[in-house]
N, C-alpha and C positions, 0 to 999 in steps of 0.2 A: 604299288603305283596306282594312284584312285586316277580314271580316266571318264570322263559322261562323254556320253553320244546322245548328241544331241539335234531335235529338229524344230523349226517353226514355221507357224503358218500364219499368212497376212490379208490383206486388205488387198494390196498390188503389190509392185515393184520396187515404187520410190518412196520413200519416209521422207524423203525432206520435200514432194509435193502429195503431203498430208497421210501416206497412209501406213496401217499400222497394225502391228502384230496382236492377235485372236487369240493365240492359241502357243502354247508352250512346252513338250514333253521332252522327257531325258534319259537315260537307265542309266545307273552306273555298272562301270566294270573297276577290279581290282586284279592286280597282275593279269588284265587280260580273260579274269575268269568273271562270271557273271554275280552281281552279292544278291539281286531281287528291289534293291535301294530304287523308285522313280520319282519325277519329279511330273507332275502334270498339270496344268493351270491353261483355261480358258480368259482370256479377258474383252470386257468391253471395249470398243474402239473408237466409241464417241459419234462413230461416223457412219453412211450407209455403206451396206456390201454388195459393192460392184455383181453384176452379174457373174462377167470371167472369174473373177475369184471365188464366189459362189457356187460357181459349178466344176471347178478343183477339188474343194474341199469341201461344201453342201454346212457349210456354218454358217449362221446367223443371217436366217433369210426374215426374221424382225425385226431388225434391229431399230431404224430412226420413219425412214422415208417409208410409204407404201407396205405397211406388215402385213403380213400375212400369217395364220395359224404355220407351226413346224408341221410336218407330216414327219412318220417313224423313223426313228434314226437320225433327224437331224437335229444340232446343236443350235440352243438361241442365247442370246448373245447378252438380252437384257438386264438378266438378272446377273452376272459375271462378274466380278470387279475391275476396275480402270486398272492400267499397270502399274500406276502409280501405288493400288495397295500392295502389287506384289513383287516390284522391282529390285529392293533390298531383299525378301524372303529369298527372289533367286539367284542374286550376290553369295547371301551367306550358303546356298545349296551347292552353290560353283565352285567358292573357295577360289584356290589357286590350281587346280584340275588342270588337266587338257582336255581342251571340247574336241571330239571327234563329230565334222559335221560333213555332212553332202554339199559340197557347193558352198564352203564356209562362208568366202567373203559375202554372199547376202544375204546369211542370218547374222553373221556379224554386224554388217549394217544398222538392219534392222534394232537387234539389240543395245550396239552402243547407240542409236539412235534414241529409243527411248530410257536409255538409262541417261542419256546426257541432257535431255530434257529435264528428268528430276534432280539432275545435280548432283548424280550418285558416279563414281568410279567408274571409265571405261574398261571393258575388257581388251590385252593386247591382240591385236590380233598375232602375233607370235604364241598364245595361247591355243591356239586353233590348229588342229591337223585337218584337211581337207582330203577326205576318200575321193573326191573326183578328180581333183589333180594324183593321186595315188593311181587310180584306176586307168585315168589318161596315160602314164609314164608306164604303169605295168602292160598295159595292151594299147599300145599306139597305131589307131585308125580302128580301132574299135567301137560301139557305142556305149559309152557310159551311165548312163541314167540307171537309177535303183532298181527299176525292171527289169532292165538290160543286165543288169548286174546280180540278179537275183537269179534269171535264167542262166547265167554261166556257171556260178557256182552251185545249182539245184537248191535254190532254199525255198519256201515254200512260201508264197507272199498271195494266195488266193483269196484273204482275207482282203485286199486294198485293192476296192474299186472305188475308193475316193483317196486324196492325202488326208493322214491325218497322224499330228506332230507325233504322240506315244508309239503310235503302232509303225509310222515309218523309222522314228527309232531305234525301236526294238528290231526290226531287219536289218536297218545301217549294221546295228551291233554285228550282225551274224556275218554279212558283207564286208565290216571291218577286222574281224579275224581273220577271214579268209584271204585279203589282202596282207595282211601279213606274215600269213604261213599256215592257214588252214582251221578250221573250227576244231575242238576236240567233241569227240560223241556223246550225245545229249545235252548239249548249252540249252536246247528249246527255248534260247533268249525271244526266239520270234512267234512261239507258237504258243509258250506261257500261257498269255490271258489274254489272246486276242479273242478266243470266242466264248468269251464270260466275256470284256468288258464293257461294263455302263458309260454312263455321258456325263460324269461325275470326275473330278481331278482328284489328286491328292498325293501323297506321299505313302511309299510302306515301309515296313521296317526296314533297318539295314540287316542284312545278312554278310557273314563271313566265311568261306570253305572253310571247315574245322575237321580234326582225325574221328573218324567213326568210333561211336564210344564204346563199343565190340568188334573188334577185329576181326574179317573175312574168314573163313574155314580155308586150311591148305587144300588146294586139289591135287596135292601129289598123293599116289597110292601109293603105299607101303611097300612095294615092292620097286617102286622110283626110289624111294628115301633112300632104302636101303642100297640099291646101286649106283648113289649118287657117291653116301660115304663111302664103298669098297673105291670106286674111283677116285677121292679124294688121298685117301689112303696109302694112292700109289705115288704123293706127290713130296711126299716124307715131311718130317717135321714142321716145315718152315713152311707150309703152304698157304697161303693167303686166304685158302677158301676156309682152312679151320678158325681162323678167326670170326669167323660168323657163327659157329656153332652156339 
């Protein structure tokens, strides 16, 4: 089961009084376990960036109106392509998936917003699981937000002191296991490559869990083994555990 978790980051609120998605990131999961697969893409917005949203996320303080040199760490906007070049690339990365998002229905929006503008395929929103209505119905009168949500379950999210779509992502991921029955030991889906990465998107390879191609060493001693089979032994023929031998 291919699942992306997915987040995005915009301009404002509303797309249909003009404003519009920046910024794109995804990771995929497969049964639940992590492959390494992302999806990341900045884009132009044609438009200036609001201060408020500017100071969420500290992207594209070049952009049209009033430039200004970035200072470190911050993404500019100019050089990025419109969504237009990449609204079919994240069609075809989507597929027919379920998007795992925070707060679906307003990247939903956003999304088929600018996919309906190019005239490309909406996504349903029946395609969408929502962790914050998950989170709302699992702790009722709780606080929800990815923060809120990352201090409950101990994950480590010291990296984001701005939003930003890959790396809040890659925490969803870990907050979305956990929501449905707890992480297993070492996904490090959140801790990966948050402190390597650059201000560059792209895609990695896919990865697959495959059997280790040498098999672990038994830790039973010799003196277990062998009191395992005298115990065995007492179970007579027909015992189920000789069939493993």
């Amino acid at each position: 089961m291919r699942e992306i978790v997915l987040d995005t980051e915009t301009t404002g609120f509303e797309p249909e009084t003009g404003d519009r998605i920046v910024e794109i990131g995804a990771v995929v999961l497969w049964n639940h376990l992590p492959t390494g697969e992302t999806f990341h893409v900045y884009t132009n917005p044609g438009r200036d960036m609001p201060d408020e949203a500017f100071g969420v996320h500290g992207i594209g303080p070049d952009i049209l109106a009033n430039p200004r040199p970035a200072k470190p760490g911050e993404v500019t906007l100019r050089d990025k392509p419109p969504f237009s070049q990449v609204g079919q690339k994240f069609l075809d990365f989507v597929q027919d998936s379920k998007l795992v998002i925070h707060n679906a229905s307003f990247d939903m929006k956003f999304l088929n917003a600018e996919l309906g503008w190019l005239g490309l395929p909406k996504l349903p929103m029946s395609q969408a699981i929502d962790t914050l209505a998950m989170a709302r119905k699992k702790f009722p009168g709780s606080p929800a937000t990815l923060d809120a949500l990352c201090r409950r379950f101990g994950i480590d999210n010291t990296m984001r002191d701005k939003h930003g779509a890959l790396l809040d992502s890659e925490i969803l991921a870990d907050v979305y296991l956990e929501l449905i029955g707890g992480r297993q030991p070492d996904f490090m889906l959140a801790t990966r490559s948050r402190a390597s990465r650059g201000t560059s998107g792209g895609e990695t390879e896919a990865w697959r869990p495959r059997p280790r191609p040498t098999p672990l060493p038994s830790r039973l001693t010799e003196e277990e083994a062998a009191a395992h089979r005298a115990f065995v032994e007492t179970m007579g023929d027909d015992a189920l555990w000789k069939s493993f031998d």
